[in-house]
N, C-alpha and C positions, 0 to 999 in steps of 0.2 A: 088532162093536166092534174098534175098532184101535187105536192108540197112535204117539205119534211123543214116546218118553220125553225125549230131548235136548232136546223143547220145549214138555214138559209140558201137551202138548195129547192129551186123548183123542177120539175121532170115533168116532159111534154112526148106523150107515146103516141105516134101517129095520126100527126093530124088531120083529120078532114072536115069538110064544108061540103054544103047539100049545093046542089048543079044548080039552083036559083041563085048562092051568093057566095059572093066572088073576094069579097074584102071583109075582117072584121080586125077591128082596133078593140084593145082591153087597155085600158089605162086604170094608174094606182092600185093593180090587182096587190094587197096584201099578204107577205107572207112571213111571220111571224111581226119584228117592226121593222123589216123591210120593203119596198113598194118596188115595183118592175111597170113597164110599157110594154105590151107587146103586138105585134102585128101580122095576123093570119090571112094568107092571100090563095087563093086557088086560079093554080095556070093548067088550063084544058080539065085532064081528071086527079091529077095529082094538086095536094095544098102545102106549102110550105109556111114558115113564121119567122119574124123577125125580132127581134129584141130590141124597141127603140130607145129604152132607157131604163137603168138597172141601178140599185144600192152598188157600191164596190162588190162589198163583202157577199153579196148574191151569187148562185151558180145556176145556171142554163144547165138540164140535160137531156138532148133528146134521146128516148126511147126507140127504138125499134120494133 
């Protein structure tokens, strides 16, 4: 995860989780005086993430 706060954009480049765990929640992660939710889950070997609650003005991007 990375951040570029002056433009309210966060960027999430492939995420993964170790094979012990399976869920992780981040709440009021800050980025600049914006606040995001986010929710990272791993199904089998692959993890995805969710965004449960964002500033408007916030952007999501995921990486490749």
């Amino acid at each position: 995860i990375t951040a570029d706060a002056a433009k309210k954009v966060l960027f999430v480049n492939r995420p993964t989780l170790p094979h012990w765990l399976s869920r992780v929640e981040v709440r009021g992660l800050c980025v600049g005086s914006e606040k995001i939710d986010l929710l990272f889950r791993r199904e089998g070997e692959a993890a995805n993430f969710s965004v449960l609650r964002k500033s408007r003005d916030m952007k999501v991007i995921m990486e490749e």
